[in-house]
C-alpha positions in Angstrom: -57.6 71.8 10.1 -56.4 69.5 12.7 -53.1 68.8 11.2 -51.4 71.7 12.2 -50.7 70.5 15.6 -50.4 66.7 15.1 -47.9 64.7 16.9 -46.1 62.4 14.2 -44.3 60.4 16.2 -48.1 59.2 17.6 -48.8 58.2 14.0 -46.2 56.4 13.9 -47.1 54.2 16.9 -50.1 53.9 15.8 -48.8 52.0 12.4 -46.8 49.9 14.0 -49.5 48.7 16.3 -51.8 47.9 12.7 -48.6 46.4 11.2 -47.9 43.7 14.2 -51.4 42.9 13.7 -50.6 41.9 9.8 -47.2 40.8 10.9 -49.4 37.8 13.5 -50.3 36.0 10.3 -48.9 32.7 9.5 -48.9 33.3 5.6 -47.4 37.0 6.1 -44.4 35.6 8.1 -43.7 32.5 5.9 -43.9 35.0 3.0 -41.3 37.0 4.8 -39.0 34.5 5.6 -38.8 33.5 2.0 -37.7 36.7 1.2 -35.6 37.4 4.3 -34.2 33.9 5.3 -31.5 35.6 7.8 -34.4 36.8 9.9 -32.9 40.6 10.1 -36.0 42.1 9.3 -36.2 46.1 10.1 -39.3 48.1 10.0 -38.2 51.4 8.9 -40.8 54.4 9.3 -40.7 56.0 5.8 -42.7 59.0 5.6 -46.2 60.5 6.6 -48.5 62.0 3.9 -51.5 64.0 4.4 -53.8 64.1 1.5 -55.8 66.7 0.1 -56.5 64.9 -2.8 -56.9 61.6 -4.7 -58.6 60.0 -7.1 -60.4 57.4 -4.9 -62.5 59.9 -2.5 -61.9 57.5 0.2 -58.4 58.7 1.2 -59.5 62.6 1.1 -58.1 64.2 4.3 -56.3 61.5 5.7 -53.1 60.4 6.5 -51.2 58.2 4.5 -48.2 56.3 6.5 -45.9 54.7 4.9 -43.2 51.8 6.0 -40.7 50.2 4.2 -39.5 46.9 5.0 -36.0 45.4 4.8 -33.7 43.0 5.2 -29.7 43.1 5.2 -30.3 47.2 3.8 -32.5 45.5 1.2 -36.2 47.0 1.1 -38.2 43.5 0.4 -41.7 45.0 1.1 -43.7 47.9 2.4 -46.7 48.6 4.6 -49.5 51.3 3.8 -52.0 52.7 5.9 -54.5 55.3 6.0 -56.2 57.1 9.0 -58.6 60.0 8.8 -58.2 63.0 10.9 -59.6 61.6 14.1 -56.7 58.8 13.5 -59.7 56.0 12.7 -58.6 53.2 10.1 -59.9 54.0 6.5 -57.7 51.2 4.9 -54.0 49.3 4.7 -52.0 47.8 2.3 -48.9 45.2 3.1 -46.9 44.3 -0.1 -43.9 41.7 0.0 -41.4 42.0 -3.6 
């Protein structure tokens, strides 16, 4: 298995490179500031998952990366994203409360 000797921190910067892509759209930003009219948005890097199983075969032996977004200490959203073991994108999901 090549997760032994993974470097999380590159995970990491990898997400937040997919997540500024989401972040460029015009909908996802008026979306946010409707929920976060003060502008102090923080991306806070949650956790990292790999997974062995799941129901959906898809996310088999990936990684599953997960952010939580706030604003004023207030989690108003949250960004999900999947990579397999080469760190390739299977799939994301961006949800705004």
């Amino acid at each position: 298995m090549k997760i032994l000797n993974r470097n999380i921190e590159k995970l990491f910067v990898i997400s937040s490179e997919y997540i500024n892509n989401v972040l460029k759209d015009e909908d996802v930003l008026n979306d946010l500031k409707e929920s976060c009219q003060e502008g102090d948005l923080k991306l806070i890097n949650k956790s990292i998952v790999y997974v062995l199983y799941e129901k959906n075969e898809l996310y088999i032996n990936s990684f599953k990366i997960e952010i939580d977004i706030e604003c004023k200490e207030k989690k108003i959203g949250f960004y999900i994203l999947y990579l397999d073991e080469d760190e390739n994108f299977i799939d994301e999901f961006f949800v705004i409360k």
